[in-house]
C-alpha positions as CSV (number, residue, x, y, z in Angstrom):
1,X,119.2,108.4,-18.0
2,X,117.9,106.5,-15.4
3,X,118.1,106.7,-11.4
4,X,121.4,104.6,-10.3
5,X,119.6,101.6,-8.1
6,X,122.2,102.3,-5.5
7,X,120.9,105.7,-4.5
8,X,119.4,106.3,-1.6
9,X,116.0,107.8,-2.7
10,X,115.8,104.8,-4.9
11,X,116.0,102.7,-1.5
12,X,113.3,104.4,-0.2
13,X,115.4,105.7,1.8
14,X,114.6,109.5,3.0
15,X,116.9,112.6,2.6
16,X,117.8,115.0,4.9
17,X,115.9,117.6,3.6
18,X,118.4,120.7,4.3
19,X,119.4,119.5,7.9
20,X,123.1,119.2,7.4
21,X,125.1,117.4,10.1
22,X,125.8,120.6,11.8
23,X,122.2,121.7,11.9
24,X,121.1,118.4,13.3
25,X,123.9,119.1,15.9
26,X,123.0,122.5,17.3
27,X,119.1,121.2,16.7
28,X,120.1,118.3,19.2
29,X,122.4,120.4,21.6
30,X,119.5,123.5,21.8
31,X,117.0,121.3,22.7
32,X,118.9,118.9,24.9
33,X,120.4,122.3,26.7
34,X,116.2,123.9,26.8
35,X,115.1,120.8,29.2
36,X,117.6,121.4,31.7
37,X,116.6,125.0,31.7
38,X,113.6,124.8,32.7
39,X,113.8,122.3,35.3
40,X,115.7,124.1,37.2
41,X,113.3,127.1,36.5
42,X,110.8,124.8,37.5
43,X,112.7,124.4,41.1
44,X,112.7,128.3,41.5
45,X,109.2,129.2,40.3
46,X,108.2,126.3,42.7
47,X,109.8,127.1,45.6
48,X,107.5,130.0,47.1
49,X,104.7,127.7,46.8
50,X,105.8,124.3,47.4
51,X,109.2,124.8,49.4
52,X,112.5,124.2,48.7
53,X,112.7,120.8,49.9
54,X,113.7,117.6,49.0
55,X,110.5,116.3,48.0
56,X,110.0,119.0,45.7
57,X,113.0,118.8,43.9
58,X,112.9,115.0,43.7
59,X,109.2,115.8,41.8
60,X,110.5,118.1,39.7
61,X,113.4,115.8,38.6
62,X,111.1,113.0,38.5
63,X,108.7,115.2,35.6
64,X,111.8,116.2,33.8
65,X,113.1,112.4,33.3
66,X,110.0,111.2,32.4
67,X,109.3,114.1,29.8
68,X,112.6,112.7,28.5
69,X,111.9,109.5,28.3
70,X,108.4,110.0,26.7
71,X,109.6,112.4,24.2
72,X,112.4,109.9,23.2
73,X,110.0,107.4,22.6
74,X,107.0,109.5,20.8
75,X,109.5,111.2,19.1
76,X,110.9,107.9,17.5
77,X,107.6,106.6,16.9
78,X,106.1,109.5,15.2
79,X,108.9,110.1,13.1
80,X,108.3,106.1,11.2
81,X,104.7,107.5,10.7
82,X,105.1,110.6,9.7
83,X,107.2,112.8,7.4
84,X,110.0,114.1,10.2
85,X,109.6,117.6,8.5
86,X,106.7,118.6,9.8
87,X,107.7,117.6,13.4
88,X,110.4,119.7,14.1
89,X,108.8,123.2,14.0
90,X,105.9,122.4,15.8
91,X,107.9,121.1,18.8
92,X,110.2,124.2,18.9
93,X,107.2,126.3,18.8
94,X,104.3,124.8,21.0
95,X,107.3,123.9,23.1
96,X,108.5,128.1,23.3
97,X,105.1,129.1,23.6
98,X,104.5,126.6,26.4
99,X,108.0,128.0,28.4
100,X,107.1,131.7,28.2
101,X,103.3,130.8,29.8
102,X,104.8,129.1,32.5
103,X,106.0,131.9,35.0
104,X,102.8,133.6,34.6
105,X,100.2,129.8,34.4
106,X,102.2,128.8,37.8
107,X,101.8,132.5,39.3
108,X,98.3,132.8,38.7
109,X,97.4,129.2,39.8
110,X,99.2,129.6,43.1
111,X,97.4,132.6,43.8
112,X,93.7,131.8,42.4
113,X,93.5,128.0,42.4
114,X,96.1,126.5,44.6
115,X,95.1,122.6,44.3
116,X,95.5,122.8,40.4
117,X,99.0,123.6,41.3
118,X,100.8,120.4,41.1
119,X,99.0,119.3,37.9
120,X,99.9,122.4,36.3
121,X,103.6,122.6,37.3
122,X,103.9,119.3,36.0
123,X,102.3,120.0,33.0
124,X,104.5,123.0,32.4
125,X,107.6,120.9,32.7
126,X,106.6,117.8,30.9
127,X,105.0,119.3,28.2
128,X,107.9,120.8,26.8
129,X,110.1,118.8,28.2
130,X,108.3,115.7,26.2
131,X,108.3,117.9,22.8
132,X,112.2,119.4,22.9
133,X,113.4,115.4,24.1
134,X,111.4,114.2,21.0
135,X,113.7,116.7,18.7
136,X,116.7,114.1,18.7
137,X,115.3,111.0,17.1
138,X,113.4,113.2,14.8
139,X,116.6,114.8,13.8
140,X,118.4,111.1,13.4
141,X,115.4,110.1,11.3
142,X,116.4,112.9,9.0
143,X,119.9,112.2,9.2
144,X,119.6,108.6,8.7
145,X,120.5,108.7,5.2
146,X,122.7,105.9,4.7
147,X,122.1,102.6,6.9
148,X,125.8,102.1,6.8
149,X,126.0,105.6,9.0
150,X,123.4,104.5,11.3
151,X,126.0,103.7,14.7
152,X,127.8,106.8,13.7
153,X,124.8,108.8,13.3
154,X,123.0,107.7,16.6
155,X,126.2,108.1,18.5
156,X,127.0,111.3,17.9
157,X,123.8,113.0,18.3
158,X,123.0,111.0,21.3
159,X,126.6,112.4,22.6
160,X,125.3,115.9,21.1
161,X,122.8,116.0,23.1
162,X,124.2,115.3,26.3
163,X,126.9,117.7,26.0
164,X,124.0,120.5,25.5
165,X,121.8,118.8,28.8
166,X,125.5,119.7,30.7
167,X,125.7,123.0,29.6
168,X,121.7,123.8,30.0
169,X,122.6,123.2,33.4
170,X,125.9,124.7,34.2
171,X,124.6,127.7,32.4
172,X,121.5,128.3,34.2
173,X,123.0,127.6,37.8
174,X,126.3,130.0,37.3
175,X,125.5,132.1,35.2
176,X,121.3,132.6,34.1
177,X,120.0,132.7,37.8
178,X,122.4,135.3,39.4
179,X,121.7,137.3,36.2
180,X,118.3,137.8,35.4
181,X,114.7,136.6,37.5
182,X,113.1,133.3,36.3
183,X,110.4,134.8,34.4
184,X,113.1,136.5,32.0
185,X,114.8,133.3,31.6
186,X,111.7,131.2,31.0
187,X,110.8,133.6,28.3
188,X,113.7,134.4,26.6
189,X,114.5,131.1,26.1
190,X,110.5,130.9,24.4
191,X,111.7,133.3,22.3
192,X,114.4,131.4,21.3
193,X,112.9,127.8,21.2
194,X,109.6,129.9,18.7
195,X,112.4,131.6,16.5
196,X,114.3,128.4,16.1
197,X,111.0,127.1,15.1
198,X,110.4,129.4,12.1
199,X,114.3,128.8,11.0
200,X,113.5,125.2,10.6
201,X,110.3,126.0,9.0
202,X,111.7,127.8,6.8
203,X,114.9,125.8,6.0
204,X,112.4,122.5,5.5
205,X,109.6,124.3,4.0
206,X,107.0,123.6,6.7
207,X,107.2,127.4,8.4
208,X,103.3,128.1,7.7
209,X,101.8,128.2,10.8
210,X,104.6,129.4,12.9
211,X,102.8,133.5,12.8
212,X,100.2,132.3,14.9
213,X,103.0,130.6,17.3
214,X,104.9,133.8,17.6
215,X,101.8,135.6,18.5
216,X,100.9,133.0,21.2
217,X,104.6,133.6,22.6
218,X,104.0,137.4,22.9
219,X,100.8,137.0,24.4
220,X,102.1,134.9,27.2
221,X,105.2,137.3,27.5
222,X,102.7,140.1,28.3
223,X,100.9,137.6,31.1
224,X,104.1,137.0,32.5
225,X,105.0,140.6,33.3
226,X,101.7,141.1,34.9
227,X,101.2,138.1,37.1
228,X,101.1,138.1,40.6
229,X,104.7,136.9,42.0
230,X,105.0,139.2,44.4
231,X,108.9,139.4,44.6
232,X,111.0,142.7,44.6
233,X,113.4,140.5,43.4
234,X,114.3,137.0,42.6
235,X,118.0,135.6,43.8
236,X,119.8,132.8,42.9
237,X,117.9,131.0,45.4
238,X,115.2,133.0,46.9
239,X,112.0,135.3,45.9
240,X,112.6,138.0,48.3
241,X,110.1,140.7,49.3
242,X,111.0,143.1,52.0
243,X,107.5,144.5,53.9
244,X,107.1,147.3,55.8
245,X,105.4,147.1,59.4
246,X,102.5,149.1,59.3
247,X,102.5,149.5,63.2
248,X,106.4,151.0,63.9
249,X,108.1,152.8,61.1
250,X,111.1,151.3,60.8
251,X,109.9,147.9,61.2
252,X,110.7,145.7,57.9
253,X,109.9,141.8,57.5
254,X,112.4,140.1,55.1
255,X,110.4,137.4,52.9
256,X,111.9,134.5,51.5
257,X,110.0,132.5,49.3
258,X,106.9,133.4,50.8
259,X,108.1,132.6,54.6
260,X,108.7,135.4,57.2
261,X,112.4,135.1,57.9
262,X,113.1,137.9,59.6
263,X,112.5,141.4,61.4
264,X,114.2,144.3,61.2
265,X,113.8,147.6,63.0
266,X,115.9,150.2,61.0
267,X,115.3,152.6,64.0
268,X,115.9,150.4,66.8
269,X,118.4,147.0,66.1
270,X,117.5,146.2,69.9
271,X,113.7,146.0,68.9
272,X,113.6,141.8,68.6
273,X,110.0,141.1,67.2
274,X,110.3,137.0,67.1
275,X,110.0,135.0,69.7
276,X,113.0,132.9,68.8
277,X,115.2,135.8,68.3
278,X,114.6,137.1,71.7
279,X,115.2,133.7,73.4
280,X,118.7,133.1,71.6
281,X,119.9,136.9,72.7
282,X,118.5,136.0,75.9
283,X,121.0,133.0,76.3
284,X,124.0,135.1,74.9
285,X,123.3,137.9,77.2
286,X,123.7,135.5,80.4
287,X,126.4,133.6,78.8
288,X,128.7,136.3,78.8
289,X,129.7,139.8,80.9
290,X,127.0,142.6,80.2
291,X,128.5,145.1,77.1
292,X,131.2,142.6,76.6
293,X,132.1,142.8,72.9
294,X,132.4,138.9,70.9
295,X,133.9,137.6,68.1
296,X,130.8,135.8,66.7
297,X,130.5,133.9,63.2
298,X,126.5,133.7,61.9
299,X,125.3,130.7,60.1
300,X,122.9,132.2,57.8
301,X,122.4,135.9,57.5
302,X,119.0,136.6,56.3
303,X,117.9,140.4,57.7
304,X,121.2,140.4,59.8
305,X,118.7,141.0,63.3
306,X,121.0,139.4,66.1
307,X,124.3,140.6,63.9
308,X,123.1,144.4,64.5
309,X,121.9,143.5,68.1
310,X,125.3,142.6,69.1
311,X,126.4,145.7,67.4
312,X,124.3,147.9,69.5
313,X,124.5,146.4,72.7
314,X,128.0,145.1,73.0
315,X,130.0,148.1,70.7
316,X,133.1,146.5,69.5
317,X,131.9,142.9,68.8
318,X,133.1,142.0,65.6
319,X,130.5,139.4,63.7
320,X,131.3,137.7,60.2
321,X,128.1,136.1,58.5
322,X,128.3,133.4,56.3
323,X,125.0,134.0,53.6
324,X,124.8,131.9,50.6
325,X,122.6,134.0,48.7
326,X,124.2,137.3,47.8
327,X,120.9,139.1,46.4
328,X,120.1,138.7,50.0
329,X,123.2,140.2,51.1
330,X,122.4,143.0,48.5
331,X,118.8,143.3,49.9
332,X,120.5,143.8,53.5
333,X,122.5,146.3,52.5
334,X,120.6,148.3,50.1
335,X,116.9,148.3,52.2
336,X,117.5,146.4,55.8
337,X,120.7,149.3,56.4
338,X,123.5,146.9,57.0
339,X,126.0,149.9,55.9
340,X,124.9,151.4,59.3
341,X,125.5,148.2,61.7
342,X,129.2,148.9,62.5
343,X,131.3,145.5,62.6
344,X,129.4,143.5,61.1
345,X,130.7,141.6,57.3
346,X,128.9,139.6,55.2
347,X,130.4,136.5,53.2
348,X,128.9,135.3,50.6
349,X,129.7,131.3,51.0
350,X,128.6,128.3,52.0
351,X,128.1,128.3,56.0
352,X,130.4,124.4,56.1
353,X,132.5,126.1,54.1
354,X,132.8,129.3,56.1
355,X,133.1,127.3,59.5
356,X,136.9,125.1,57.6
357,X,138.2,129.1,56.9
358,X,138.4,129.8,60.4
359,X,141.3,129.3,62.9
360,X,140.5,126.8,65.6
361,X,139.7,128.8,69.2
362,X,138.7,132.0,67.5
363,X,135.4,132.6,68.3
364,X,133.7,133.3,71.3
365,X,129.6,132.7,69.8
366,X,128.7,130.7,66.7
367,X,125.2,131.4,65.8
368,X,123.2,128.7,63.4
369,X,120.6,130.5,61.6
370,X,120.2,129.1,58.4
371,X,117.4,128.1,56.1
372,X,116.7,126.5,52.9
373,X,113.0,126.4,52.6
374,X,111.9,125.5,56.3
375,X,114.5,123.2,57.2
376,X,118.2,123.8,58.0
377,X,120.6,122.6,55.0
378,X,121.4,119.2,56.3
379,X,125.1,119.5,56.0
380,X,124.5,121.6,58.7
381,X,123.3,119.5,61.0
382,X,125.6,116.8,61.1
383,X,128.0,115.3,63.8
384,X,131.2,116.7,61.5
385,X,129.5,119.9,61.5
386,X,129.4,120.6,64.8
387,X,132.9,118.6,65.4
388,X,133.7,122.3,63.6
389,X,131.9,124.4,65.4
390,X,133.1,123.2,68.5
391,X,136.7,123.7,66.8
392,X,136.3,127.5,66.2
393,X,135.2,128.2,69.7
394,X,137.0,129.1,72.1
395,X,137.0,127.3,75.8
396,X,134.2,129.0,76.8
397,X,132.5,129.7,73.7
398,X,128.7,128.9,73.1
399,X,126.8,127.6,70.1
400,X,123.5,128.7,69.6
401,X,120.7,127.8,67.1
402,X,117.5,128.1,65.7
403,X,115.7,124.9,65.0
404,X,111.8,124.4,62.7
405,X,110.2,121.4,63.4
406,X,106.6,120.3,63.5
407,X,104.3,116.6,64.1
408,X,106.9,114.6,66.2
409,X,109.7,116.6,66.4
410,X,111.4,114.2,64.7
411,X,114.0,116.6,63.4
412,X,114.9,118.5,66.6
413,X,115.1,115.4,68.8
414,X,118.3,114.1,66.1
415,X,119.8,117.3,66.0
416,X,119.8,117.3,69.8
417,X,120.9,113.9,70.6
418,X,123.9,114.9,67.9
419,X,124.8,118.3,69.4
420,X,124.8,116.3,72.8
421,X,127.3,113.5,71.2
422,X,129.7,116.6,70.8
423,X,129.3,119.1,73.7
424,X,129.4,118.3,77.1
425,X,126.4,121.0,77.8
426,X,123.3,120.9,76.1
427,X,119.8,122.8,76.1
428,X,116.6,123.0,74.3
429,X,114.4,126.2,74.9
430,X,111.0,126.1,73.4
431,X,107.5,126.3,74.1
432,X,106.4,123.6,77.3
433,X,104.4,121.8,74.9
434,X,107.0,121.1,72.8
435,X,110.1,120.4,75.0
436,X,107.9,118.1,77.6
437,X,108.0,120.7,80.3
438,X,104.3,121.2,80.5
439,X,102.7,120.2,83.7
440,X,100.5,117.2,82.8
441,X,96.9,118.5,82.1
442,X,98.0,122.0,80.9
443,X,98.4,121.1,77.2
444,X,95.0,121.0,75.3
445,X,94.8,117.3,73.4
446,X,95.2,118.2,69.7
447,X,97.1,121.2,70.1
448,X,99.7,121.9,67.0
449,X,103.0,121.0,68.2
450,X,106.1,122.6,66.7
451,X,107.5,126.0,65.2
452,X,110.8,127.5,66.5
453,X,113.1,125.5,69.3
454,X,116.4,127.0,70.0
455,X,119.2,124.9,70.9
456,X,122.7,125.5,72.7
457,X,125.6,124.0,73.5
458,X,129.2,124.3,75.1
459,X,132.2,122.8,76.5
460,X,131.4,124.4,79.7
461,X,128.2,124.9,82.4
462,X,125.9,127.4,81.2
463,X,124.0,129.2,83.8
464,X,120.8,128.2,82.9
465,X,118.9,129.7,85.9
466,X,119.9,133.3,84.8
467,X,118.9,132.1,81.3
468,X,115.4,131.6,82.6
469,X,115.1,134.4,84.3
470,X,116.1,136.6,81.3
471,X,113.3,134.3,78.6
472,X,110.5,135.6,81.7
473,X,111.8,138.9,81.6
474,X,111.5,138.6,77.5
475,X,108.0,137.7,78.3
476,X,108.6,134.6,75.5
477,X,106.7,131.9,77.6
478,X,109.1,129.3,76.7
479,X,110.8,126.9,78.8
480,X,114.4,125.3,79.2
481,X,115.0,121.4,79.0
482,X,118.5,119.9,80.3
483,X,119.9,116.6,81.7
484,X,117.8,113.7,82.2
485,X,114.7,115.5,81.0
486,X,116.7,116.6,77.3
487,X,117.3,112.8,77.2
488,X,113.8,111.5,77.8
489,X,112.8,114.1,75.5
490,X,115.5,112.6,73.1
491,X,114.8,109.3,73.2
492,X,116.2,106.9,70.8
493,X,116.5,109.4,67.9
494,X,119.2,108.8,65.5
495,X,122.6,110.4,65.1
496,X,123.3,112.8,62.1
497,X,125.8,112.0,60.4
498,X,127.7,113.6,56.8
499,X,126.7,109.6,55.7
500,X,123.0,109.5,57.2
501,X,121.3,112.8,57.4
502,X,117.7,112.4,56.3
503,X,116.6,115.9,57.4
504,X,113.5,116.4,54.8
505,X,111.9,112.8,55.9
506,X,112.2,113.7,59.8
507,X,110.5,117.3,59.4
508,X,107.7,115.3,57.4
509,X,107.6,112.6,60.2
């Protein structure tokens, strides 16, 4: 009997060799799903090293679209020239291998060679970015069996796939990152990716080769567990180490992604190691009756040092903290001794969101202290945001907080002008070289501008004199800036706003 003209192989046509429609599906959703994984890996393994900025996010998003877009179009390209079998198990498995290297390639380059580091980062994501994106027209090339099918076909992996780039992400911000660190993740889902590539291997007949694969992946799962990263433990946000002080015994630095964020004396919570630290307490000491206790809310909790001051020097304040991160909450309370600082609670939420909760008129201090990366969260900084502060406080309640800028000052000269558009009192504190109270000739031409400012604010006077006096006695060296010489220092610096707050670009002007 001879072949029926109208069948497909007759056509030329090619068949789909064992990948069924619902093979091709999960094939499509895996892969689509692995991308968004790790890019948003990529974000936390990056962060130590690069910051958790805006710039570095807007790179790694930047690599991850245009892995996509070149795996799309290799992937289609290929797949005319060569048989679409042998494409799909080498992608799953150079592209596995590739994922579990990457914690312990990036880990090692930042610590030995820390120029290659932005080559190798984006190598790392657009390598198997390029190879799981080029999955999906592979798999319609196989599916593409009948030219009549060919919309229906193309739709509905094309939906496929995007369905599994939502869930990649979903799943890895809710539920993989407060679960397990980044290096787990990156190589479980190698694991996965080099498994899946033997499955198809064998389901297509192409799975020689794959051993050597699998040997690669638990090669580079062994260099993962043993390269330098130096966290005690990753968050959902931050690589957190806690170091002890070698020169007092109770002294402890909290780490965040590589940046000193705070100090903590187990032994003595009065003990106030950073300069910034000491000149906010010094304001809140003059701004209200000595012992007096407060109802404070914290912006950012980090090691929780001005929290346990209060505690210890005005017993009965009560101080709610709004932190973000809960493994730093956990890392307060299991190795900074936060069950020990008596009134003090710890929120994990969204500092905007904490200020809405609470009743207008409640509080007597609102402390800003928060940090993602080196620059506040911008939603922080914003003309609405402080409309809420100065809700929650009470008529003679003072807002107080800690400021990083650097170059021009470009960042602390906005926030200023926009705390000043919202309280009738305002002061900067900072070093006279920053704030413009240097007497001319004193500051050394070429001298680094920048570090920590402190800012405050209020509805009414604040006794700035006794304020000064108590920085001296705090032996910080830094200087107060109010009135006419706050707005020269200002200038014509913009407004922020929830519509314009360009925080990143101003701490890199």
């Amino acid at each position: 009997m001879t072949r029926s003209s109208s069948s497909p192989a007759a056509k030329g046509t090619p068949r789909a060799y064992g990948l069924g429609p619902r093979v091709a599906a999960v094939l499509v959703f895996g892969c689509s799903a692995a991308v968004l994984v790790v890019e948003i890996a990529a974000l936390r393994l990056l962060a130590p090293y690069l910051g958790l900025t805006l710039e570095t996010s807007t790179m790694v998003i930047g690599i991850a679209l245009t892995a996509i877009a070149l795996g799309s179009w290799l992937g289609g390209l290929i797949a005319d020239r060569v048989d679409p079998r042998w494409l799909i198990g080498p992608s799953l498995g150079v592209s596995g291998v590739v994922v579990a290297l990457t914690p312990a390639v990036l880990r090692a380059t930042a610590e030995w060679a820390p120029p290659m580091l932005l080559l190798l980062a984006s190598l790392t994501i657009l390598v198997p970015g390029a190879l799981l994106s080029a999955v999906t027209p592979i798999v319609t090339k196989l599916r593409l069996t009948n030219l009549a099918e060919t919309g229906s076909v193309v739709g509905r992996l094309s939906g496929v796939g995007t369905v599994g780039a939502i869930v990649g992400t979903v799943l890895t911000g809710f539920v993989l990152m407060s679960r397990w660190p980044v290096s787990g993740i990156l190589i479980g889902l190698g694991t996965l990716l080099v498994v899946g590539s033997v499955l198809i291997g064998w389901r297509t007949r192409t799975w020689r080769g794959t051993t050597a694969l699998t040997l690669a992946l638990v090669v580079g799962s062994l260099a993962a567990t043993v390269a330098p990263g130096g966290c005690d433990t990753e968050t959902r946000y931050h690589c957190v180490r806690v170091v002890a002080d070698p020169d007092r015994s109770g002294g402890r630095v909290l780490v965040l992604d590589g940046l000193r964020h705070s100090y903590v004396d187990l032994d003595d919570p009065t003990h106030l190691e950073f300069t910034y630290v000491r000149a906010i307490v010094s304001v809140v000491d003059t701004a209200f009756p000595e012992g007096a206790p407060l109802s404070a809310h914290h912006l950012g909790g980090g090691g929780l040092t001005i929290p346990r001051y209060l505690a210890a020097t005005r017993p009965g304040t009560r101080s709610a903290v709004s932190e973000i991160d809960g493994g730093v909450a956990r890392v307060d309370r299991d190795r900074l001794g936060l069950r020990s600082a008596p009134g003090v609670t710890v929120r994990v939420e969204d500092g905007r969101l904490g200020l809405r909760r609470l009743d207008a008129g409640s509080r007597d201090l609102v402390v800003g202290d928060a940090f993602g990366g080196v620059s506040v969260p911008w939603h922080l900084t914003t003309l609405e945001a402080m409309a809420d502060v100065r809700r929650v406080l009470d008529e003679d309640g003072l807002y107080v907080a800690n400021l990083i800028d650097h170059g021009d000052l470009a960042f602390a000269r906005a926030e200023a002008a926009t705390l000043r558009a919202t309280f009738e009192h305002v002061a900067l504190i900072g070093k006279p070289s920053d704030i413009g109270t240097a007497p001319s000739g004193t500051t050394p031409s070429g001298t680094a501008r920048g570090g920590n400012l402190v800012v405050i604010a209020s509805t009414q006077p604040i006794d700035l004199r006794a304020a000064q006096d108590a920085l001296d006695a705090r032996q910080t060296g830094w200087r107060i800036a109010t009135g006419n010489d706050l707005a020269s220092w200002i200038g014509d610096a913009t407004l922020l706003t929830d519509d314009y707050a360009p925080v990143d670009q101003l701490l890199q002007s």
